[in-house]
C-alpha positions in Angstrom: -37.7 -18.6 39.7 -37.8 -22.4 39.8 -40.5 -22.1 42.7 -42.8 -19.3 41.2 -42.7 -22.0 37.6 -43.7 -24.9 39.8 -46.3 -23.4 41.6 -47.7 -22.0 38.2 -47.9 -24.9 36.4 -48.8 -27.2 39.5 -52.0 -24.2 39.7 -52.8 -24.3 36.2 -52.8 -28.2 35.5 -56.6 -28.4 35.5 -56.5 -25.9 33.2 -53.9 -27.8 30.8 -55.6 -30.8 31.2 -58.9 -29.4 30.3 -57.6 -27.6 27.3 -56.2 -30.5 26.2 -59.5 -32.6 26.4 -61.9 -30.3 25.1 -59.6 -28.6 22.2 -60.3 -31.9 19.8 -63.9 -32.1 21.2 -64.0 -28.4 20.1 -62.4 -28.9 16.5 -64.9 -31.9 15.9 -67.8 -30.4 17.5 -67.4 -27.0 14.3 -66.6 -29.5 11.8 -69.8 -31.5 12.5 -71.5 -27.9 12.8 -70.0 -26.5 9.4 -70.8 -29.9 7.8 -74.4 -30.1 9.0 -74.9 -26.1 7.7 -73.7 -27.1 4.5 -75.9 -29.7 3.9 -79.3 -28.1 5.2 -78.4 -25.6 2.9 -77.9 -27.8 0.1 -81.0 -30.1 1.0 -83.0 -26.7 0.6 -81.2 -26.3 -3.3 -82.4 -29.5 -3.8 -86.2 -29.1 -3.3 -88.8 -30.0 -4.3 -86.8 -33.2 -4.6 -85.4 -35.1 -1.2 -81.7 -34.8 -0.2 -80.9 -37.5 2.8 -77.5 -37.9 3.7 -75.6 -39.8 6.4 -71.6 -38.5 7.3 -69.7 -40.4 9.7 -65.8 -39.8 10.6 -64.5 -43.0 11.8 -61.9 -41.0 13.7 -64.4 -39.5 15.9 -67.8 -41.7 15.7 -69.3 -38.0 14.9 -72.3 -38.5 13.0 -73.7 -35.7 10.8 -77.2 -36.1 9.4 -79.9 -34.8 7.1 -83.1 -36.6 6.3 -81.5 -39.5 7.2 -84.8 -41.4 8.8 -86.8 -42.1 5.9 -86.2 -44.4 3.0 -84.7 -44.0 0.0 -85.5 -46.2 -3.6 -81.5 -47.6 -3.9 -81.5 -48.9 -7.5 -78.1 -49.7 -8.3 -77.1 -48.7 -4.7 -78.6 -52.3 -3.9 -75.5 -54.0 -6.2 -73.2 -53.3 -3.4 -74.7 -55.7 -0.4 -75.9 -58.4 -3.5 -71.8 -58.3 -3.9 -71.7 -58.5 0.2 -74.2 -61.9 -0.2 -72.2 -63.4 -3.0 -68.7 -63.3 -1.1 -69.9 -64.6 2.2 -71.4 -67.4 0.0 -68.0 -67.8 -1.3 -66.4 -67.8 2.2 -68.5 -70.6 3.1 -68.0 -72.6 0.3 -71.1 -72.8 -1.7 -70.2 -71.0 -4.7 -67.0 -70.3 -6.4 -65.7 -67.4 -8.4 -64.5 -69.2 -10.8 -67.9 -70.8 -10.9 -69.6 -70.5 -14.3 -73.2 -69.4 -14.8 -75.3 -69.6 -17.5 -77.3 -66.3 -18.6 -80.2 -66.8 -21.5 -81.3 -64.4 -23.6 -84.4 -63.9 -22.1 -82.5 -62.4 -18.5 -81.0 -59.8 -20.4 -81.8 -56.9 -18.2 -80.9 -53.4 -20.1 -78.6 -51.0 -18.1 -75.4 -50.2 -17.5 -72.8 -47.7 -16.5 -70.4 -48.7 -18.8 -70.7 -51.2 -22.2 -71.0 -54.6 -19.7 -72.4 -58.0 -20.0 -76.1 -56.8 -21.1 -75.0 -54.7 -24.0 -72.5 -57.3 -25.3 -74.5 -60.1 -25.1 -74.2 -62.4 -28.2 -76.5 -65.7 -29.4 -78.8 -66.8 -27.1 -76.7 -68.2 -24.1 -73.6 -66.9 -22.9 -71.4 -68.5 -19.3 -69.7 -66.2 -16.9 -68.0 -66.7 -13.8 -69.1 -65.5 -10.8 -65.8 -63.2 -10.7 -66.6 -61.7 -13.8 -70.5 -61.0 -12.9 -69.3 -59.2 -9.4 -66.9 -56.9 -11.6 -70.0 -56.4 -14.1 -72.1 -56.0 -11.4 -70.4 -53.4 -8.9 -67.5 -51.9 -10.6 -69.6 -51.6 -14.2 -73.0 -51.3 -12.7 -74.4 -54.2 -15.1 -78.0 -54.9 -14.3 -78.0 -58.6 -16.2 -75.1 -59.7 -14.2 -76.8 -58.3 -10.8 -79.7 -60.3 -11.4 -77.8 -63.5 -12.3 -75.8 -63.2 -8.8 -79.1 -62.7 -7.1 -80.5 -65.9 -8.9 -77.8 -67.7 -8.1 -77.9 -66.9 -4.2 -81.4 -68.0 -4.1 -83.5 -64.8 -4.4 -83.6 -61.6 -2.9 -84.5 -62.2 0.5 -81.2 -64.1 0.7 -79.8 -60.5 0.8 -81.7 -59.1 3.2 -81.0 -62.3 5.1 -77.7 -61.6 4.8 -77.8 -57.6 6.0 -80.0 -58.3 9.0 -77.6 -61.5 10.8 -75.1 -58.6 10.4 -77.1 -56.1 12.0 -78.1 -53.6 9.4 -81.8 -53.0 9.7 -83.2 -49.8 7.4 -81.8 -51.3 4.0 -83.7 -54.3 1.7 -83.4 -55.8 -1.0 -86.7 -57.4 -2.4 -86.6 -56.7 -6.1 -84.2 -57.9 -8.9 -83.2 -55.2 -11.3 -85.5 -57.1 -14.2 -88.7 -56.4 -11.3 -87.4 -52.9 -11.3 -87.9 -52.6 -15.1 -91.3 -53.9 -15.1 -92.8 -51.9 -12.5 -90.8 -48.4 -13.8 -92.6 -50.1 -17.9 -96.1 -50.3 -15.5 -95.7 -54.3 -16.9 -95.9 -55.8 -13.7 -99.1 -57.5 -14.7 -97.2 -59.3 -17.5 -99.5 -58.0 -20.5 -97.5 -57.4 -23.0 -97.5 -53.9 -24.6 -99.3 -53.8 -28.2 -97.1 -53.3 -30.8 -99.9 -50.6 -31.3 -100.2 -48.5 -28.5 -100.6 -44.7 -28.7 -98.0 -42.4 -27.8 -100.8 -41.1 -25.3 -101.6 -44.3 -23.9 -97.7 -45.0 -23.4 -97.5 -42.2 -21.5 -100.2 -42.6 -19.2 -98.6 -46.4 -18.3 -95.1 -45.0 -17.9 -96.9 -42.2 -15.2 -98.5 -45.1 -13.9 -95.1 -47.1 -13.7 -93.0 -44.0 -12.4 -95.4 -43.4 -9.6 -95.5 -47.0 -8.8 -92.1 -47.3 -8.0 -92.2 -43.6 -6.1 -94.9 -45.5 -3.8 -93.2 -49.1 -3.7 -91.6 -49.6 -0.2 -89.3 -52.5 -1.4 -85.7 -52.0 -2.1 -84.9 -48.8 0.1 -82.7 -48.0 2.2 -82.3 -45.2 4.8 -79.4 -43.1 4.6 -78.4 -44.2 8.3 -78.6 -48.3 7.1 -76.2 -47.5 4.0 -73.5 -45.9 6.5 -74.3 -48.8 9.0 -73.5 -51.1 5.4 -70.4 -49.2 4.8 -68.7 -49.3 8.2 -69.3 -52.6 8.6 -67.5 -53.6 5.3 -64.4 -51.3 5.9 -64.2 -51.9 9.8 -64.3 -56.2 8.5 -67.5 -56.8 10.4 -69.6 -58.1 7.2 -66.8 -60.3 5.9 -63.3 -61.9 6.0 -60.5 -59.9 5.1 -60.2 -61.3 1.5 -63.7 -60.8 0.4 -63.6 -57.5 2.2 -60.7 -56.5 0.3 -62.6 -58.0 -2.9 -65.4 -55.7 -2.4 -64.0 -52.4 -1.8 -61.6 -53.3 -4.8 -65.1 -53.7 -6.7 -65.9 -50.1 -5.4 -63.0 -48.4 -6.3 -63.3 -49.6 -9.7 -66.5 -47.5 -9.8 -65.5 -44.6 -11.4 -68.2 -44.0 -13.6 -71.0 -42.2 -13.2 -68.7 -39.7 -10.9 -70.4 -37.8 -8.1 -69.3 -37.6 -4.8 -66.1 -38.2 -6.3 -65.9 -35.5 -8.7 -65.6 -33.3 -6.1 -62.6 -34.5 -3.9 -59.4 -33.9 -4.5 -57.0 -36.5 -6.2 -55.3 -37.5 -3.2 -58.3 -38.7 -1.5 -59.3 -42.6 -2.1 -62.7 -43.4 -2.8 -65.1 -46.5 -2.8 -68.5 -46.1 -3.9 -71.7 -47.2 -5.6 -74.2 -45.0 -7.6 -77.8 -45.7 -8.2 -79.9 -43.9 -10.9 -83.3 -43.9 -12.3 -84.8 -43.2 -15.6 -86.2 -39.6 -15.7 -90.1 -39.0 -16.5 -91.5 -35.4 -17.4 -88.5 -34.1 -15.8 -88.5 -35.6 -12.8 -85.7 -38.2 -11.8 -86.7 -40.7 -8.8 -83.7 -42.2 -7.5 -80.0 -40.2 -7.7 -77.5 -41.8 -5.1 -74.2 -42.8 -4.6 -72.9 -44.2 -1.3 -69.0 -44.3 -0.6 -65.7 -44.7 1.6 -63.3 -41.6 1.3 -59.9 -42.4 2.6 -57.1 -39.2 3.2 -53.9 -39.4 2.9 -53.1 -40.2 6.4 -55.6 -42.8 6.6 -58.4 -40.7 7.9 -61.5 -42.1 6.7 -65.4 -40.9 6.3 -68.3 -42.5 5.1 -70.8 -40.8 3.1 -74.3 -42.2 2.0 -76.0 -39.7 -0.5 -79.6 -40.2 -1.4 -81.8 -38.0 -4.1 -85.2 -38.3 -4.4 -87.8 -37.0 -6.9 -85.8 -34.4 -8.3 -87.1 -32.1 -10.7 -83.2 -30.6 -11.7 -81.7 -31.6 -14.6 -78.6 -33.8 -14.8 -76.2 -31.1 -14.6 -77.4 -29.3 -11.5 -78.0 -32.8 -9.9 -74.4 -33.9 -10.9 -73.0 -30.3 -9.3 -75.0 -31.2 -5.8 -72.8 -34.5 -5.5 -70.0 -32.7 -6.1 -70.9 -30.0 -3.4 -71.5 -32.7 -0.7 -68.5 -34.7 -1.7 -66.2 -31.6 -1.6 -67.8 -30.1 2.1 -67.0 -33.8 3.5 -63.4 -33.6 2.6 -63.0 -29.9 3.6 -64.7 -30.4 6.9 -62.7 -33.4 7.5 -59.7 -31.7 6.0 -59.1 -35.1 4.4 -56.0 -33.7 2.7 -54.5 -32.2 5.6 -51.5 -34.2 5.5 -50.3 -32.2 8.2 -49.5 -32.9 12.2 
């Protein structure tokens, strides 16, 4: 009896060994091919607007894809790596958060995700530390405080400075959220707009402005570059531990507007940033939100989700985040807490 075992198991090793490689291979392999169904399918909903998303499992390195070449306008998408170029600044001792800075009336920038900086602004000057703009500026999505931190940097092609020493190529940042405005207004001529402009002639400017930004190639991002961001933050490759813990802390704070995270379950952490644009005749140009979602167990995914000229109204749009954020976790099964 204790022969016959041996020579059974001693004959079916390979096979033991083999099922034992390839049965994880095999797991990830339909998760990846589940996932990647889903989205094509959703990418079709989408149309005629531009669904790109980027999935990677950290466990596995599996990436799953779907027009994730091409770039993608970020809008506030872009507060996340200005945040990245403030704290490394910090790390190296040229600013401080407890740095004050002094915003004037006339940098005001409208926009927010929450009542922040821009909307409470009182008098003609107001000071801020640089603490206070970060948590304006990623956790609140407060365009006036974005645009101070970029000021205070030096511009932003200190950003993209910043992104391409750390080896993220595919996302820049050329435009302050005031430049957005002005091209989105069709001001970027700096004429003023007459206190007596027709309704018709307003429009035509706005179409003008709205198209503009469609065609401007400057502060985009790929889907691929804004996982690249991502995994490099959590995996403490873009900066020291504290200021990596700062950011993410900054990013779980986001909890409005909620997409991707409105559709995971409760038990799944989740630090992101949303971008949105103004819509024009329907039509909404930029509708994003890049995250990290963290299980229970510690198994982690990154998700960058890019939206482009969509002609869906807010609550369809807001139901397709949901969607991609709830076929991550199941394909992930980020709430298996099991073995």
């Amino acid at each position: 009896m204790g022969k016959s075992f041996q020579s059974f198991f001693r004959s079916s090793l390979p096979l033991c060994v083999a099922l034992l490689l390839t049965a994880p291979a095999t797991a990830t392999e339909s998760s990846n091919a589940r996932l990647q169904q889903a989205l094509t399918q959703l990418a079709s909903k989408a149309r005629p607007g531009v669904l790109g998303v980027t999935v990677v499992d950290l466990d596995t390195r599996a990436r799953t894809r779907i027009n994730a070449d091409r770039s993608y306008p970020m809008m506030s998408v872009f507060k996340a790596p200005v945040a990245a170029a403030v704290l490394a600044q910090v790390d190296a001792g040229h600013i401080s958060l407890s740095q004050k800075v002094t915003i004037d009336r006339q940098e005001v920038v409208n926009g927010a995700a929450v009542p922040s900086i821009g909307i409470q602004f009182k008098g003609e000057h107001m000071r801020f530390t640089v603490d206070r703009l970060l948590v304006a500026a990623v956790s609140e999505s407060d365009n006036t405080a974005v645009d101070a931190l970029i000021r205070l940097v030096g511009g932003p092609h200190v950003v993209t400075d910043f992104l391409r020493k750390h080896g993220i190529d595919g996302m820049r940042v050329d435009l302050s959220e005031g430049d957005v405005s002005r091209i989105f207004e069709g001001t970027t001529d700096e004429q003023p707009i007459s206190e007596n402009e027709a309704k018709k002639a307003e429009l035509e400017r706005l179409r003008r402005g709205y198209r503009a930004y469609l065609d401007d190639p400057r502060n985009r991002t790929t889907p691929d570059a804004a996982a690249n961001f991502l995994e490099k933050l959590w995996t403490g490759q873009l900066l020291p531990a504290r200021s990596t813990r700062r950011l993410l802390g900054l990013m779980y704070g986001q909890t409005m507007p909620s997409r991707l995270r409105s559709g995971l379950p409760a038990s799944v952490r989740f630090a992101d940033k949303c971008g949105t644009s103004y819509s024009l005749e329907g039509e909404t140009a930029a509708f994003n939100d890049i995250g990290i979602m963290t299980g229970p167990d510690g198994h982690t995914v990154i998700v960058a989700a890019f939206l482009t000229a969509s002609r869906a109204d807010r609550k369809v749009r807001d139901a397709l985040f949901a969607e991609i954020g709830k076929d991550v976790a199941d394909a992930y099964r980020l709430t298996d807490q099991g073995p």
